[in-house]
Phi, psi and omega in degrees: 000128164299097160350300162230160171239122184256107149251144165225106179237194193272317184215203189254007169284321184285350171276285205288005168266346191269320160315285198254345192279186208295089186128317229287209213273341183280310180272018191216345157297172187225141223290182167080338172292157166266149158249096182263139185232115167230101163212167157242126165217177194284139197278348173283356184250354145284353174269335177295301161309294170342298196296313191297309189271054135251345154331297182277336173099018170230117175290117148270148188221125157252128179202096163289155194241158161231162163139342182077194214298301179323301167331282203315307176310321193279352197049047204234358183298158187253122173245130225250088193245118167227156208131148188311175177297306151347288171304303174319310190283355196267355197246332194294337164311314191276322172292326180287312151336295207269326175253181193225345177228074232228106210219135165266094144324327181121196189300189185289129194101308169346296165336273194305342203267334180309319232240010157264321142004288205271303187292355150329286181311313210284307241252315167289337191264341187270353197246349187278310181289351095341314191273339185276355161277338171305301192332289151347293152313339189254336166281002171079015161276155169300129175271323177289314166309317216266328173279321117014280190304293201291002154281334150182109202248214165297333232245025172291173179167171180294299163352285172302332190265339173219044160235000173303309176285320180309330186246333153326293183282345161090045195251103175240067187250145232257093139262005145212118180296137187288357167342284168328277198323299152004274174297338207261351184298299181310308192273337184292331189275341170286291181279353165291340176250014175286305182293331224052048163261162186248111167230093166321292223258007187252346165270016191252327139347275189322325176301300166342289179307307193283354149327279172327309188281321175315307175289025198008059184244024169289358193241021173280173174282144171287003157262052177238015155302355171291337204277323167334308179296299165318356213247325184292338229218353176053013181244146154250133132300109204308116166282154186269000000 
């Protein structure tokens, strides 16, 4: 028998059917096991599974990852961890395998709501960089001078340093799709009114990202929310 059960799945219908549903991990687990969840799906529906397998005596930590496709490969992702301190230290030997940045958060949930967080940001700085690069372009800068520059300034960012090339060379091969990106918008906004929080400028995002699908550009890398602009602005950003 196996210790731990490790899921990464897409959403959050999809966790809780593989957890609680008919064959899944509820009915086939055994008390003293973990359940590690590194999918982002919305964190009340990772606390509603928790509460079910602690029933049974199998303890969960949800932990979601950042770094992308480049992360994963490097064994270099930053994982976002919530659950009791215990479980965390039984996860932790395995988290260190995969990251580099490796943070207990608090109780279960703690994680997903961290790591919607982090696609807030992500999702707002690819969508800044796209409109100030368009911007720039339909003003006749040079865009590879104009990323030179703004890398170093303030307006510099994880983003700016490895998705920059990506829209230079018009390479939009998907390391995190905006599909994805999409959906994770979607659950911030579910769980942003679960908490009562207000994020004006991340449902004003999310319309973009569902442009972008409409227009069957879901299967892009998510800094190709630039082709969106371009598309307003009647400019490309110049490819090498």
């Amino acid at each position: 028998m196996v210790d731990t059960i490790i899921t990464m799945l897409p959403n959050s219908p999809d966790v809780e059917l593989v957890a609680l549903g008919q064959s899944g991990i509820k009915e086939g687990a055994k008390r003293g096991q973990l359940f590690i969840d590194m999918s982002t799906i919305n964190p009340i529906v990772s606390q509603k599974i928790a509460k079910e397998l602690s029933a049974i005596g199998v303890a969960s930590v949800d932990a979601p990852v950042s770094g992308g496709e480049k992360g994963a490969i490097d064994a270099a992702l930053s994982i976002m961890a919530g659950g009791e301190p215990q479980d965390f230290e039984r996860a932790l030997p395995l988290f260190q395998a995969m990251g580099k940045t490796i943070t207990h958060m608090g109780p279960l949930g703690s994680g997903g709501f961290t790591k919607l967080a982090n696609q807030i940001i992500v999702a707002i700085n690819l969508t800044a960089m796209g409109e100030a690069l368009v911007f720039g372009a339909k003003a006749g800068v040079d865009p590879q001078k104009m990323i030179r520059a703004l890398s170093g300034g303030l307006a510099n960012s994880k983003c700016l340093e490895q998705k920059s090339e990506k829209i230079l060379t018009g390479d939009f091969a998907p390391g995190f799709k905006i599909d994805l990106h999409s959906k994770d918008l979607s659950l911030i906004q579910e769980a942003a009114r679960s908490v009562g929080a207000p994020i004006p400028t991340a449902a004003l995002v999310e319309q973009f990202f569902s442009a972008l699908r409409v227009r069957g550009r879901g299967g892009l890398d998510h800094s190709g929310v630039i082709t969106l602009f371009e598309d307003l602005a009647g400019v490309q950003v110049r490819r090498r």
